[in-house]
N, C-alpha and C positions, 0 to 999 in steps of 0.2 A: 344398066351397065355403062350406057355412054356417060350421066350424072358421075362416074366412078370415076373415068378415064381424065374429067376436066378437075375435078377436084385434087387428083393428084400432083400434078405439077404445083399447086399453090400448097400442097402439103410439102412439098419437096422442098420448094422454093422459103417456106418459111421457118422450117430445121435448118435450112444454110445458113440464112440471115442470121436465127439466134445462136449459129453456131460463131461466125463472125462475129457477133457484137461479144458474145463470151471472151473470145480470142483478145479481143482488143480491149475489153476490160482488164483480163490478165494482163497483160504486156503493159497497160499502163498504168494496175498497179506496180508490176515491177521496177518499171522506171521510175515511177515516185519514192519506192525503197531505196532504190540506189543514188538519187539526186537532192533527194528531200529530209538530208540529215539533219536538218534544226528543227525544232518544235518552239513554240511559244517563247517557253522560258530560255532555251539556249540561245533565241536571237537578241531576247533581251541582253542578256551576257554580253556576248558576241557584241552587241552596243554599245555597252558600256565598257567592256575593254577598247573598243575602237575612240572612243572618246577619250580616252587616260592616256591611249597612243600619241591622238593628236594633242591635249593639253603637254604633252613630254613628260609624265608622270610615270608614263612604262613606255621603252623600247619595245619596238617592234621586234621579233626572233626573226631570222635567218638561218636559215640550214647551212652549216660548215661556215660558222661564225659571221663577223659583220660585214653588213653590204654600206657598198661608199653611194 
């Protein structure tokens, strides 16, 4: 019985842990869903339009027309 009593706490103690590390797995796939909107191919884009910007090939947009 006493073997019983020490063994519990580290039963305890290691369903918390992987209950935390779950937690913080979730939440930080979350945040990569919400901040992590390019993939591969759209950064490519995203570079190659920023290139045609700077050569002056394509204006940059502006919301509610041109910025000075």
């Amino acid at each position: 019985m006493h073997e019983e009593h020490s063994i519990l706490p580290l039963v305890v103690a290691g369903v918390v842990l992987a209950g935390v590390g779950f937690e913080v797995d979730r939440r930080r796939k979350k945040l990569r869903q919400v901040f992590n909107t390019f993939d591969k191919q759209e950064s490519r884009i995203a570079e190659a339009l920023e290139s045609l910007v700077r050569s002056g090939q394509l204006k940059p947009y502006f919301v509610g027309g041109t910025h000075s």
